[in-house]
C-alpha positions as CSV (number, residue, x, y, z in Angstrom):
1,X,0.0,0.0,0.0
2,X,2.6,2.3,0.9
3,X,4.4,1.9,-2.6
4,X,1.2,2.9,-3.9
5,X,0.7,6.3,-2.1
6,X,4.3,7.3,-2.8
7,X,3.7,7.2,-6.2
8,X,1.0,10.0,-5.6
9,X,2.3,14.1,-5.9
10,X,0.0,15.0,-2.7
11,X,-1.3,18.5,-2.5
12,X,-1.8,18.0,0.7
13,X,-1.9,15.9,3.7
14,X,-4.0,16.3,7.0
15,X,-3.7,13.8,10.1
16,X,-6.5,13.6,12.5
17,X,-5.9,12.0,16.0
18,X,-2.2,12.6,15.8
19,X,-2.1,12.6,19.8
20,X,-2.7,8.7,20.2
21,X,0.0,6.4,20.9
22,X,-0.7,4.5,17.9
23,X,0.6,7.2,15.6
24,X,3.8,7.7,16.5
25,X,4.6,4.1,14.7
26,X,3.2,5.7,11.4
27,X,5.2,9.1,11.2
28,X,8.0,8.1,9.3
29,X,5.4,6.4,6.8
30,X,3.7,9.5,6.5
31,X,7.0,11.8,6.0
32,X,7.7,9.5,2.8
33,X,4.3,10.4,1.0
34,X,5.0,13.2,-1.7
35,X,3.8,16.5,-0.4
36,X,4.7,19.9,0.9
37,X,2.0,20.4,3.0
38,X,1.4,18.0,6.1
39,X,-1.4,19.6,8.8
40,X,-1.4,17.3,11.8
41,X,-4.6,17.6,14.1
42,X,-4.6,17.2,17.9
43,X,-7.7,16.6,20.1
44,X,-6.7,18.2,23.8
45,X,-5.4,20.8,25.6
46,X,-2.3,22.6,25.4
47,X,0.0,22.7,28.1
């Protein structure tokens, strides 16, 4: 799958629910995809 969306020229790239432990195993995945824009979304207060 990931071969797949390199091949993509993203315009952009936005990431819901990037405070969960679970994402920080896909990061690196999503730095490869082709894009200059990433917007990462968290859910929480700001300390």
């Amino acid at each position: 799958d990931m071969e797949f969306l390199e091949c993509i020229g993203w315009e952009s790239i936005i990431i819901d629910q990037c405070h969960t432990s679970k994402m920080s195993k896909h990061f690196e995945k999503i730095r490869r995809l082709n894009t200059d824009f990433r917007l990462l979304l968290f859910n929480g207060q700001i300390k």
